[in-house]
VEXDREN-2710 file (C-alpha; in Angstrom, 1 decimal):
% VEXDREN-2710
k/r/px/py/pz
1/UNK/35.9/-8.9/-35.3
2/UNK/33.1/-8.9/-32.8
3/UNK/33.0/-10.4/-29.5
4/UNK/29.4/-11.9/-29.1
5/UNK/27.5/-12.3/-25.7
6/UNK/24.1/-14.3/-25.1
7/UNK/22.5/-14.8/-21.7
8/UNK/19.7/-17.2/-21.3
9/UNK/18.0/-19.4/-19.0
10/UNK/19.5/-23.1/-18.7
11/UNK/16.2/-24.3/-20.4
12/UNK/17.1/-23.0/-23.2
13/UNK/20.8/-23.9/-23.3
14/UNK/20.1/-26.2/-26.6
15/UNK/18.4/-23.7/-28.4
16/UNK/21.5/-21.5/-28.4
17/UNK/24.0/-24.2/-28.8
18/UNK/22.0/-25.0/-32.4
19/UNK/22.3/-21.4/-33.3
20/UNK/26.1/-21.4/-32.9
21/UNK/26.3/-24.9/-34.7
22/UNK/24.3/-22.8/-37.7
23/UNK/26.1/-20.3/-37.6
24/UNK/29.4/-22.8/-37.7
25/UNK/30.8/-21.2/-34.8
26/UNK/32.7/-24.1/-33.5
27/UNK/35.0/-22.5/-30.5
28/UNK/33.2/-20.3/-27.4
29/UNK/32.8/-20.4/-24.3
30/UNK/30.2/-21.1/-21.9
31/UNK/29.9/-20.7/-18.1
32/UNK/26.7/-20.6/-15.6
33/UNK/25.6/-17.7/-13.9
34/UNK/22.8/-17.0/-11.4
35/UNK/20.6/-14.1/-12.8
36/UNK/17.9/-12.0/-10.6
37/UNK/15.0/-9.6/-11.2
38/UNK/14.2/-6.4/-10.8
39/UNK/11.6/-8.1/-8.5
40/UNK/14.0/-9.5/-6.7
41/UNK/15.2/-5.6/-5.6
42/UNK/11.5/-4.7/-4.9
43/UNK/11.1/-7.4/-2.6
44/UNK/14.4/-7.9/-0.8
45/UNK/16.5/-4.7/-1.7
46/UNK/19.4/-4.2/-3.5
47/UNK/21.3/-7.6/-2.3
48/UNK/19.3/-10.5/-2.6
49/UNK/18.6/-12.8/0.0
50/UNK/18.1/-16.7/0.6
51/UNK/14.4/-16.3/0.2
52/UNK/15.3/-15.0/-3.3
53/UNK/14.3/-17.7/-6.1
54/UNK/17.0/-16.7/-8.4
55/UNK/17.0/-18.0/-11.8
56/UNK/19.9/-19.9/-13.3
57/UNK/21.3/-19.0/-16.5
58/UNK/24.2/-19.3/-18.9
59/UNK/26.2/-17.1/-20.4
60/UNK/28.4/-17.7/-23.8
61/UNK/31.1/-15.7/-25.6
62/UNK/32.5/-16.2/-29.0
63/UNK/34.4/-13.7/-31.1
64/UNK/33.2/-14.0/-35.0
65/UNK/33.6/-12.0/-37.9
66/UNK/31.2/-8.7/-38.2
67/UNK/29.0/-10.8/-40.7
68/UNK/29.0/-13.8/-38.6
69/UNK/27.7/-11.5/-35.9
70/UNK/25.5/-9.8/-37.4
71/UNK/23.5/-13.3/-38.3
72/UNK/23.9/-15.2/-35.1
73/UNK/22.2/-11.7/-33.6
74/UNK/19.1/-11.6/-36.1
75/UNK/18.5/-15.8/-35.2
76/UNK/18.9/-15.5/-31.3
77/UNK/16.3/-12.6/-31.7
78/UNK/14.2/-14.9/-33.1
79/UNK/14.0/-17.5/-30.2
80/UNK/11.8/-15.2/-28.6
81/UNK/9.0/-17.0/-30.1
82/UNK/10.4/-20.4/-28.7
83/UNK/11.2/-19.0/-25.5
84/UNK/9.1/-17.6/-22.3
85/UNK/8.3/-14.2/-23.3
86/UNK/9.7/-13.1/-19.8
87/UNK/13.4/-14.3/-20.2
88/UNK/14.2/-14.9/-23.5
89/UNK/17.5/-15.3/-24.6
90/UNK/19.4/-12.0/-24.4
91/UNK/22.7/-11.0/-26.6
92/UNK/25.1/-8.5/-27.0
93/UNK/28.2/-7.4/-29.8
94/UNK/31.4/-5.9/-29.3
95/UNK/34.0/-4.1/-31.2
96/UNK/37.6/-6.2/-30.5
97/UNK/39.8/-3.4/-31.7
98/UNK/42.5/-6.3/-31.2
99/UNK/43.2/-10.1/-30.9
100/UNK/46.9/-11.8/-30.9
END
């Protein structure tokens, strides 16, 4: 089993969503986050600050099967051609040694 992560901007929340509905993966969870640049540390330092134009994102976990995984990784790594070349949808696996 693989725990699956994807970041993206809120703009693209549909475009994920219809690669987990491909992919039949019918239970995960989703939850917003507010992401910042690196250019957000050159400007303002390591802590941003309320000038900071943050960019708001989501985040969603699902644990699939290895093959499962392995697809839903190739297809997100193809929205980068649907996507702003400068925040496309991001996604990482996981081993899960264990689930009960």
């Amino acid at each position: 089993m693989k725990l699956i992560g994807v970041m993206s901007l809120k703009a693209y929340r549909d475009h994920v969503r219809k690669v987990f509905e491909k992919h039949d993966i019918k239970i995960y969870s989703e939850l917003e986050i507010t992401g910042h640049t690196t250019d957000t540390i050159k400007r303002y330092g390591w802590w941003s600050l309320d000038t900071d134009v943050p960019l708001y994102s989501t985040m969603y976990f699902a644990i699939v099967k290895k093959e499962k995984a392995d697809a839903l990784m190739n297809d997100i790594s193809c929205l980068e051609g649907e996507c702003d070349p400068d925040h496309t949808p991001k996604a990482f696996q996981i081993d899960v040694e264990k689930m009960v």
